[in-house]
matplotlib code that plots the C-alpha trace (Angstrom):
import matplotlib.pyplot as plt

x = [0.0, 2.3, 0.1, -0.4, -0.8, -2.9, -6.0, -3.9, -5.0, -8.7, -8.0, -6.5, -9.1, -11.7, -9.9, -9.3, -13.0, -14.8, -14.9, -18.3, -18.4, -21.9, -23.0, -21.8, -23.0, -24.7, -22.7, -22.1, -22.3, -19.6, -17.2, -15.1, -15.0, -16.6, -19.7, -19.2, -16.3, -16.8, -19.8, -18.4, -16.3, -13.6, -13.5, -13.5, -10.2, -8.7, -8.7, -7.6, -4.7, -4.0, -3.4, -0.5, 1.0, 1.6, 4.1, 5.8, 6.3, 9.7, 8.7, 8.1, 9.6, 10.6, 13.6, 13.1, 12.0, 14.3, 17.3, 15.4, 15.6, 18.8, 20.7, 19.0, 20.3, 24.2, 23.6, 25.2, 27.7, 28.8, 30.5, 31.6, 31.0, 28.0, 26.1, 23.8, 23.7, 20.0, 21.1, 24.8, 23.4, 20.6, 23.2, 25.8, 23.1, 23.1, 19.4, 16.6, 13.2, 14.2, 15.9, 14.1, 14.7, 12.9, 9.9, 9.8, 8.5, 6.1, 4.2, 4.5, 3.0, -0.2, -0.4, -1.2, -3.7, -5.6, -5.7, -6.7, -9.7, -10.8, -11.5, -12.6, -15.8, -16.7, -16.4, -20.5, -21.5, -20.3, -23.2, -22.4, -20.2, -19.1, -19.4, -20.3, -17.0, -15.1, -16.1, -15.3, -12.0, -10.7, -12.4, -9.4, -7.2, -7.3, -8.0, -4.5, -2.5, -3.7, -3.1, 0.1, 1.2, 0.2, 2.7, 5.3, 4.6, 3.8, 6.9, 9.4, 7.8, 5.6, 2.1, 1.2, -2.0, -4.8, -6.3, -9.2, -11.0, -10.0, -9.0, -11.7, -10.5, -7.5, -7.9, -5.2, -5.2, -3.9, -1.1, -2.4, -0.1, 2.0, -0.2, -3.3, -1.0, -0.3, -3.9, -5.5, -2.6, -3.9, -7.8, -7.2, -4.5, -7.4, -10.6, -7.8, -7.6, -11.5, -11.7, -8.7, -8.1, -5.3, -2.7, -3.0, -6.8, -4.7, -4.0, -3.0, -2.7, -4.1, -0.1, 0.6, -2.2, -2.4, -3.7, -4.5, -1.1, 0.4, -2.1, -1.7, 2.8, 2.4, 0.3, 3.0, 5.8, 3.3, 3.6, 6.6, 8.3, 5.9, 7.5, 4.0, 5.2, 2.1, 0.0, 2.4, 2.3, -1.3, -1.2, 2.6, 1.0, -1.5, 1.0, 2.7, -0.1, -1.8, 0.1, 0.5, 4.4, 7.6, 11.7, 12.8, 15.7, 17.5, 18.6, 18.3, 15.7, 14.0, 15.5, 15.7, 13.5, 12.9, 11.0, 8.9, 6.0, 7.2, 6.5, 8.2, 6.8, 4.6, 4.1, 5.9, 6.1, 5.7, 7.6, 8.4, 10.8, 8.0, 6.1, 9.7, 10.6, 8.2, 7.2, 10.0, 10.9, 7.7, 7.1, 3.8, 2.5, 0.7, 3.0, 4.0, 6.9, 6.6, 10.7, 12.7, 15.9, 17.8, 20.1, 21.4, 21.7, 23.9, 25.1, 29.1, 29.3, 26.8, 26.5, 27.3, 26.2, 25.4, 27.6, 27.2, 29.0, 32.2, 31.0, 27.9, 29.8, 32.9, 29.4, 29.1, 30.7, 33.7, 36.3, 38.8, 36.3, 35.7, 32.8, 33.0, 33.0, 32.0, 28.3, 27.5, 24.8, 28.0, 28.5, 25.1, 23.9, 27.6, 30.0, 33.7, 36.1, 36.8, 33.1, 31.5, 28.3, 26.1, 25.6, 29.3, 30.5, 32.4, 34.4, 34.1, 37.3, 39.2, 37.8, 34.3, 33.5, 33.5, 34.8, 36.7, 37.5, 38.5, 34.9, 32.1, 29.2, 25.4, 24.5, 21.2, 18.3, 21.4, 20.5, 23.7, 24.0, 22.3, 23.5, 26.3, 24.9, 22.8, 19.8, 17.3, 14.5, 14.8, 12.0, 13.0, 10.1, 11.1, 10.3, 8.8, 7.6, 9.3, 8.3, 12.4, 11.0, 7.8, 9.9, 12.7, 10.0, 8.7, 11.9, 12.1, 8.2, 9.0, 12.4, 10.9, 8.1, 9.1, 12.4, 15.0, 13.7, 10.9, 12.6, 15.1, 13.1, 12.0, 15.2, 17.3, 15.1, 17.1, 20.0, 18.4, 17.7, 19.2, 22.0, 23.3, 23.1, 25.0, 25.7, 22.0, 22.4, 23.7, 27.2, 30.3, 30.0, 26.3, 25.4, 22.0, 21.7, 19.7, 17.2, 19.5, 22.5, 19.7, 18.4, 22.3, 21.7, 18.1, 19.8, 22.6, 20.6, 18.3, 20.9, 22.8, 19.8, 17.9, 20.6, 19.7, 15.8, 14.9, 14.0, 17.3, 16.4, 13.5, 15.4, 17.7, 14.8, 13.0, 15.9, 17.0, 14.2, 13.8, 17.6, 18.4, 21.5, 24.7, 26.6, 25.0, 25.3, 24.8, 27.6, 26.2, 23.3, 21.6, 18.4, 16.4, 16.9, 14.5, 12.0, 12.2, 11.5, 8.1, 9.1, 8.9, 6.6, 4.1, 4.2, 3.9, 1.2, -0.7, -3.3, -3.4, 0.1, 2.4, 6.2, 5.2, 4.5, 7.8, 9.2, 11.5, 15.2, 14.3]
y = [0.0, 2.8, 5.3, 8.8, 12.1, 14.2, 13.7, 14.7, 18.2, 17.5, 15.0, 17.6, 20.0, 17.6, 17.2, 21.4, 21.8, 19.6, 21.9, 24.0, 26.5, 25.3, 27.0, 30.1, 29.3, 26.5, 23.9, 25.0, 21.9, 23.0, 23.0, 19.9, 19.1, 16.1, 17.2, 16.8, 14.4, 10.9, 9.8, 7.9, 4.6, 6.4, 9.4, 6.7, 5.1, 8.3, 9.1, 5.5, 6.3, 9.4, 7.6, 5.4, 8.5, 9.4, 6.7, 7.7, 11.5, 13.1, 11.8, 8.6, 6.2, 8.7, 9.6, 10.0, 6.4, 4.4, 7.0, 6.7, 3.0, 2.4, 5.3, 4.0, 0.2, -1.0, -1.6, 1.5, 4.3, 7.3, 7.4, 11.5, 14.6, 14.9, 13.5, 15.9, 17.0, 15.9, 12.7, 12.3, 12.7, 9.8, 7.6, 8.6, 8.4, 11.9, 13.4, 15.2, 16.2, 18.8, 16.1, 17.4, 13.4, 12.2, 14.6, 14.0, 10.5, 11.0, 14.2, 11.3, 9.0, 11.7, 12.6, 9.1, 7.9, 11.8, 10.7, 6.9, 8.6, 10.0, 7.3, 5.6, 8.0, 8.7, 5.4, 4.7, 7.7, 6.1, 5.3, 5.8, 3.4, 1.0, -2.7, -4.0, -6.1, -3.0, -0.7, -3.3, -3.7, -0.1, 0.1, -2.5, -0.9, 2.0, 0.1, -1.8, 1.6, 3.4, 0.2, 0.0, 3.5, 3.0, 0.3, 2.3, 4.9, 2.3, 0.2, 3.5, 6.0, 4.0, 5.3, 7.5, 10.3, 7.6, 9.7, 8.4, 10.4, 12.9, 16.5, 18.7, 21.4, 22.7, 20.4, 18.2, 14.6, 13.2, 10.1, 7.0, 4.1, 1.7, -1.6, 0.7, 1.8, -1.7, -2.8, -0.3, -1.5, -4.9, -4.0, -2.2, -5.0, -7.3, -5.5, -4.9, -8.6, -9.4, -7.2, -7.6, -10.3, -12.4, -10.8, -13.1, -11.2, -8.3, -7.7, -4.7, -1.5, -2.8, -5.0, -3.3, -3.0, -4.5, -7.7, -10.4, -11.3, -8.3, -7.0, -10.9, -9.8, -6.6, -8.2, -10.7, -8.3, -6.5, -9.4, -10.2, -6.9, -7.6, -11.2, -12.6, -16.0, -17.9, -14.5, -14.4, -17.9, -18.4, -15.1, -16.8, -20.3, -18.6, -16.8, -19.8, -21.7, -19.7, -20.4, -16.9, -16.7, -18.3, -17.2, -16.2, -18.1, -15.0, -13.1, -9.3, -10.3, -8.3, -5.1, -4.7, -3.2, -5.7, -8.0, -6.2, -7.6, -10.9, -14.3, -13.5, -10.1, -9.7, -5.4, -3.2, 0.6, 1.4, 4.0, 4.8, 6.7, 6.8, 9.6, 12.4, 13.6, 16.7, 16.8, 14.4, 16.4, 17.1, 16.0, 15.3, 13.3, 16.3, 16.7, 13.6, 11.7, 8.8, 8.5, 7.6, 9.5, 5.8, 5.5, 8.8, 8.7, 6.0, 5.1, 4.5, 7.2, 9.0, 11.3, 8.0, 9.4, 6.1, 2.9, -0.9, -1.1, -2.6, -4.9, -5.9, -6.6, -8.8, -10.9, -12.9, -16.2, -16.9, -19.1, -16.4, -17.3, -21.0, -21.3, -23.7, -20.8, -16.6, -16.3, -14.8, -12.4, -10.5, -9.5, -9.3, -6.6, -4.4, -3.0, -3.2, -1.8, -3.6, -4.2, -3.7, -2.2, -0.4, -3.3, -4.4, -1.4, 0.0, -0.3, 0.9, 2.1, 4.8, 8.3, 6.6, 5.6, 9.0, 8.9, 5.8, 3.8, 0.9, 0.6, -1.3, 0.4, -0.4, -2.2, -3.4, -0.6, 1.1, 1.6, 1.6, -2.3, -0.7, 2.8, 4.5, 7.1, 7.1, 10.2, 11.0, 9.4, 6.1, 3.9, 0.8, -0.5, -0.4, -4.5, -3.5, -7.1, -9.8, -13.9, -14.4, -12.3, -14.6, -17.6, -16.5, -14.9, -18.5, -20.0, -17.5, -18.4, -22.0, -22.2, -20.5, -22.1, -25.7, -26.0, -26.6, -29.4, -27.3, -24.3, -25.5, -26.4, -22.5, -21.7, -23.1, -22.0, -19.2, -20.6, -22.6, -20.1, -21.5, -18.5, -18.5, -22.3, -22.0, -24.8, -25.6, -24.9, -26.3, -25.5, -25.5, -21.7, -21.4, -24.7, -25.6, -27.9, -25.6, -23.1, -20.3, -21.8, -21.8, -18.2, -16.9, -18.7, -16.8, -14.1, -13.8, -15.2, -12.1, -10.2, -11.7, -12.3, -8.3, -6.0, -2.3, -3.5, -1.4, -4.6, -4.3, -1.5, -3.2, -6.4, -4.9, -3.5, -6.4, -8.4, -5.9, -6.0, -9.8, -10.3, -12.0, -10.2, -11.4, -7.7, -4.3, -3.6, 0.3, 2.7, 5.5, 3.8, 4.7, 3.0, 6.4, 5.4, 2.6, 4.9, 7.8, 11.0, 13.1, 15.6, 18.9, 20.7, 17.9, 19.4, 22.4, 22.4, 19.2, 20.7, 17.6, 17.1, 19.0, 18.3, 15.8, 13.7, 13.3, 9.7, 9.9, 10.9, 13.5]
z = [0.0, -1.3, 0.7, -1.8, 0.7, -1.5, 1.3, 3.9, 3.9, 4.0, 6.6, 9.1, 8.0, 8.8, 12.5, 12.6, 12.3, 14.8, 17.7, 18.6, 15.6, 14.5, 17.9, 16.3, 12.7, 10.8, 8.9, 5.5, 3.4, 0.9, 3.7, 4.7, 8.1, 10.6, 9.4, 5.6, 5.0, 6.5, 4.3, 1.7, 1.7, -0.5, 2.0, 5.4, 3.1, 2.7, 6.7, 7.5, 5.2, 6.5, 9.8, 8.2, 6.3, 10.0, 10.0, 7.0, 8.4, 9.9, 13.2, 13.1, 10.3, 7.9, 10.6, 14.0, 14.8, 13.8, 15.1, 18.6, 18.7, 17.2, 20.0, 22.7, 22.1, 21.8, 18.2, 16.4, 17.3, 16.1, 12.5, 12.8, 13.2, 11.7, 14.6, 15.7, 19.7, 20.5, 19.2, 20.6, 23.8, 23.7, 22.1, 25.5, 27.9, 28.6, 27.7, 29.5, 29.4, 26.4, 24.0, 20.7, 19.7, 22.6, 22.1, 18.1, 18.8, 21.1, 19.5, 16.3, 18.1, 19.4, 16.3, 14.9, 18.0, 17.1, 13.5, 14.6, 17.2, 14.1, 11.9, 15.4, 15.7, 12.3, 10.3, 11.7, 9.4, 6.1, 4.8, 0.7, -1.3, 1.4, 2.7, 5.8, 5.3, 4.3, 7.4, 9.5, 8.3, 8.5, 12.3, 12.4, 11.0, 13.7, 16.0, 15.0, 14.8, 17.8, 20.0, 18.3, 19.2, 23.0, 22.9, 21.5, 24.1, 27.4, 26.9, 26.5, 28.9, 31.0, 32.3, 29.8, 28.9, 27.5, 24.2, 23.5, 22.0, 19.2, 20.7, 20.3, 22.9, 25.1, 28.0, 29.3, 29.9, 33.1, 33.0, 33.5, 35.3, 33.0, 33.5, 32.7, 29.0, 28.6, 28.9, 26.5, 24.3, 24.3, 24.6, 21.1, 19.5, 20.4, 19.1, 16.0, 15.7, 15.9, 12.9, 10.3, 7.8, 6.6, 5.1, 1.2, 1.7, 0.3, -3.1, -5.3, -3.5, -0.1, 0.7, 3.3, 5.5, 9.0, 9.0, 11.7, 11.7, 12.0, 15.5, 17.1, 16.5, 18.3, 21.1, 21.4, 21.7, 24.6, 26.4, 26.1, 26.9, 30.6, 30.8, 30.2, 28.1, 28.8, 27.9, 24.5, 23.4, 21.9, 19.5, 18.7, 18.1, 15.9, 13.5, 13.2, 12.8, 10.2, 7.1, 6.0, 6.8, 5.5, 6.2, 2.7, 1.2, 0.8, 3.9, 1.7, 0.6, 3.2, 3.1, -0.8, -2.7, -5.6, -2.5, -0.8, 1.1, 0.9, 2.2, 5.5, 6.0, 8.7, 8.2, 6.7, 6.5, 3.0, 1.2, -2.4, -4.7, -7.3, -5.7, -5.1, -2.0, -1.3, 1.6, 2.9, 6.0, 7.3, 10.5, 10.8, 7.7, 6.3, 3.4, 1.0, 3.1, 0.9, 1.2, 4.1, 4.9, 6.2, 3.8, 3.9, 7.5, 7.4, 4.6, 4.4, 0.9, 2.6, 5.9, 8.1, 11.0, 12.9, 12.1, 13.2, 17.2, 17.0, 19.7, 17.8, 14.7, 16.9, 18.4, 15.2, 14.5, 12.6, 12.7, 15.4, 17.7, 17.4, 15.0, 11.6, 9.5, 9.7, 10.1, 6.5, 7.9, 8.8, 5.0, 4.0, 7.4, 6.9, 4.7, 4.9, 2.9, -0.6, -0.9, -4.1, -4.6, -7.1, -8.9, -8.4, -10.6, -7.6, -4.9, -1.2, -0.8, 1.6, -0.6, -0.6, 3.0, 5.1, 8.3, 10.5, 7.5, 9.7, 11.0, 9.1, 7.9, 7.7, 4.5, 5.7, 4.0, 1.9, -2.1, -2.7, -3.5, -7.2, -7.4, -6.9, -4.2, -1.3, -1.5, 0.5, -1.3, -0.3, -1.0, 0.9, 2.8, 6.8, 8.0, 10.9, 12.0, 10.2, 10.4, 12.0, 14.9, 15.6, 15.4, 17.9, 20.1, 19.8, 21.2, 24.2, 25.0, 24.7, 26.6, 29.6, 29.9, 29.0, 28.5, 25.7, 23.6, 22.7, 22.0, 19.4, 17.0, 16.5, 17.3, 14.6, 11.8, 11.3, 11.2, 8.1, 6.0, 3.1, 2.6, 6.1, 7.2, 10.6, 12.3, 14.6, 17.9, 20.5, 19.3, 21.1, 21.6, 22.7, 24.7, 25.2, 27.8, 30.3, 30.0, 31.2, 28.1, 25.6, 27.1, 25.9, 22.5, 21.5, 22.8, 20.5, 17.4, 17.9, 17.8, 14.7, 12.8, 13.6, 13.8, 12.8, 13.1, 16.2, 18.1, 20.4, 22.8, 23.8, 24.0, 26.2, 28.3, 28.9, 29.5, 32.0, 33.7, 34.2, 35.4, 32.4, 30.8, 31.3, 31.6, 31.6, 27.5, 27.8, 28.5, 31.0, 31.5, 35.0, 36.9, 36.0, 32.3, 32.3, 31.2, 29.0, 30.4, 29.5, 26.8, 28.9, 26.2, 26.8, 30.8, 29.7, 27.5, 28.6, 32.2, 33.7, 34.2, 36.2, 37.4, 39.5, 37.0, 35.5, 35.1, 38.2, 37.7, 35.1]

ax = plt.figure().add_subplot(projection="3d")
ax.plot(x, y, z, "-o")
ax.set_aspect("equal")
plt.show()
């Protein structure tokens, strides 16, 4: 679903004009607003849409997003200069309540659950050129996104304002606690489910939309992140069991752009070079941010402001450190110098790669591998939720709650993929005779197999918080840090909330 903008603007007018002005003059029926706009199916597929261009803006996917994850986990560093303050200092552990990085994803994310209220209270007044089928579908759809976005927000900040309705005046919303985040989380993922199909129900310009699949992952991961294995395992068993998902026999596979939406995709965050970059660095999904500035953040020809950590690249297997033979995910996730790419015409070499040229660079979501440059109009799809993910969630659920017989089945599926084929676990590196040896294994196969994904600060997180890392992994990280601090604009703007409800630390 290569989502167009063009009914942006209507959208937000539609959300500017739903206060009381009829109290102060009728509704002129020529003008778009609540009142006007959400009678057709067309109109109702516009506003659903206008919810997932939300993803593609400056905020979220676009930018902001995946620089938020990636800083806050130990899988990049700095590659120069160029990295800006706001985010050196989330990468060192050094931020506050006025981190403009920080703040960018959560105004994304409010943005998106307004947009989602939206479609939420209007989609009854369709009444023109719709199905049943249809209606029920994108009531799905946002229920899907809104419940995704208080997961984003509940596992990163904690207890957070509950928006639940669309903002129709000044008032402020008070915090709510972290279990009551989670459970509206899982209230809307499950109402999201009820409602959505199979993904192979989409065809044409609908790929791309959540489906079953893709509301039963994010409930999983909800779990998870709380330690609930027994509370993760039936949406798990129900991917699996659904027949909608396969691992790829090519690793790049998923995160080129010839293979999009393929058999291992669970959702994707769709983007495309077809439609320019106008609009490309506006925040808030109003203008068309169908592009992704990725590969121009860090690519090795490119800016290179984040690079694979040196630890993170030393973790993978190879012959130095006892293993058969190198893990090839190492080649096909980073660049080294002698590397060829766009289309094997050229040569990474010291006058290409800018910066440490002794440091690998990120070749996972780079367009280089076909052209000689990286731009900012990227169209690489982001693989938010892949099938690799289900399957080693699938391991963890299984090893902690029965054992390691029943977890290495999922486990070495991975390592199958028939252009890695690692040696299956146990090996003489990662031992799997008890649950805490095989806990060290998933570990490091997430790890190997996700890299640059966005999955490892949670990781980290939840791991943390269950006692089950080996080491701390984060330089500068403090207790306070488990939670991110409430942006101080939000405090000072939001009524409800007032000092005293910062996370504590901040």
């Amino acid at each position: 679903m290569k989502i167009r903008s063009k009914f942006l603007a209507m959208i937000m007018a539609a959300g500017l004009v739903a206060c009381d002005e009829e109290i102060l003059s009728p509704v002129n029926p020529n003008q778009l607003g609540t009142e006007t706009f959400y009678r057709t199916g067309p109109q109702l597929i516009a506003a659903i849409n206008s919810v997932y261009a939300t993803l593609q803006g400056n905020n979220l996917y676009n930018r902001e997003y995946f620089f938020l994850q990636d800083l806050l986990s130990d899988d990049v560093e700095s590659g120069g200069a160029q990295l800006e303050t706001p985010r050196a200092q989330v990468l060192n552990y050094v931020f506050d309540a006025s981190n403009p990085q920080i703040e960018a994803n959560w105004r994304g994310w409010y943005r998106l659950i307004h947009r989602a209220n939206l479609v939420l209270e209007n989609a009854e007044n369709a009444t023109e050129n719709i199905t049943e089928d249809l209606r029920n579908r994108i009531i799905g759809e946002a229920y899907f996104l809104r419940g995704l976005a208080f997961y984003e927000l509940s596992t990163l900040w904690g207890g957070v304002p509950l928006m639940l309705s669309s903002a129709t005046s000044p008032e402020g919303l008070p915090r709510s606690t972290q279990d009551q985040s989670y459970a509206q989380s899982l209230s809307d993922l499950n109402e999201a489910i009820s409602r959505l199909p199979l993904s192979s129900t989409y065809s044409g310009t609908d790929v791309g939309r959540a489906s079953k699949g893709t509301a039963q992952a994010v409930a999983a991961k909800l779990l998870l992140f709380q330690g609930d294995f027994s509370g993760a395992k039936p949406y798990l068993t129900e991917i699996i069991n659904s027949n909608q998902y396969s691992l790829t026999d090519r690793y790049l596979d998923n995160f080129e752009e010839e293979d999009e939406n393929n058999s291992e995709s669970i959702w994707e965050i769709q983007f495309s070079e077809a439609f320019g970059n106008a609009g490309g660095w506006n925040a808030d999904g109003t203008g068309i941010a169908e592009v992704t500035f990725r590969g121009q953040e860090y690519g090795p020809n490119a800016w290179r402001n984040l690079i694979p950590n040196s630890g993170l690249v030393a973790s993978y297997e190879r012959p130095s450190n006892g293993a058969p033979k190198e893990d090839p995910r190492v080649s096909y996730n980073f660049y080294r110098l002698g590397d060829t790419f766009n289309g094997g015409a050229s040569v990474l070499d010291e006058t290409t790669v800018q910066g440490d040229v002794s440091k690998a660079s990120w070749r996972k979501y780079q367009t280089i591998y076909k052209r000689a440059n990286e731009n900012t109009q990227s169209g690489i799809n982001f693989r938010a939720i892949r099938y690799a993910d289900i399957l080693l969630m699938m391991a963890e659920v299984e090893n902690e709650l029965t054992g390691p017989a029943t977890a290495l089945p999922y486990l070495n599926q991975t390592r199958n993929r028939a252009d890695v084929k690692m040696p299956e676990y146990p090996t003489a590196q990662f031992p799997t005779g008890t649950k805490e040896q095989t806990r060290i294994a998933i570990q490091h196969e997430r790890r190997v197999e996700m890299p640059g994904e966005q999955v490892r600060n949670r990781d980290i997180r939840r791991w943390r918080r269950l006692g089950f890392l080996q080491s701390e992994p984060i330089t500068g990280y403090q207790s306070k840090h488990d939670l991110l601090p409430i942006p101080t604009v939000e405090l000072d703007n939001n009524s409800a909330l007032s000092n005293a409800d910062q996370n504590p630390g901040y």
